[in-house]
C-alpha positions, 0 to 999 in steps of 0.5 A: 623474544623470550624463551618461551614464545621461542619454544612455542614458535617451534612447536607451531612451525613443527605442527604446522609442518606435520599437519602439511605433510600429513596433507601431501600424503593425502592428496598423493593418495587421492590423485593416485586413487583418481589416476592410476587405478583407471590408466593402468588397472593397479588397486587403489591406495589405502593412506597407510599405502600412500604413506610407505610409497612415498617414504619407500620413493624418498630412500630410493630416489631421495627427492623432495626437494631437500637440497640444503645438505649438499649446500657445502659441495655446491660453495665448495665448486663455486669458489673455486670457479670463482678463483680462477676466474680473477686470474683470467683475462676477459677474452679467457673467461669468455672462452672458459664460459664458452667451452664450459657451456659446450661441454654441459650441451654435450652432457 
């Protein structure tokens, strides 16, 4: 492919993915103005509200999904879990597994 159809791609995918957010913020708009107002009595959300709850909701809790910049801390653990496995006999690796799965229902 050459550069230009490259470039083109690009700006397709980044208008593509505007236009998808753009539409996100909309019908976030729309199941609060169909929601809310009638559940708890709160004013209706005008687009330009919308958008800044949600931009305000991403700085705060930073949800969306985005997960792909911590993607380093995560290989980080897993090697290491993964080393220290190969050094175990199979009846320590169960037990690491077991205590392991202790310890997440305790948390």
């Amino acid at each position: 492919m050459d550069r230009s159809k490259l470039i083109g791609k690009g700006i397709g995918i980044g208008a593509l993915a505007i236009v998808g957010f753009l539409f996100f913020v909309y019908a976030f708009q729309y199941i609060w103005n169909i929601t809310i107002p009638e559940v708890f009595g709160l004013k209706s959300l005008t687009y330009t509200q919308a958008l800044c709850l949600l931009i305000i909701s991403r700085i705060l809790f930073g949800g969306f999904g985005f997960r792909w910049a911590n993607s380093g801390k995560n290989k980080f653990w897993k090697e290491r879990v993964k080393m220290k496995m190969q050094n175990m006999s199979p009846e320590e690796r169960e037990e690491f597994k077991r205590r392991l799965s202790q310890k997440c229902k305790e948390w």
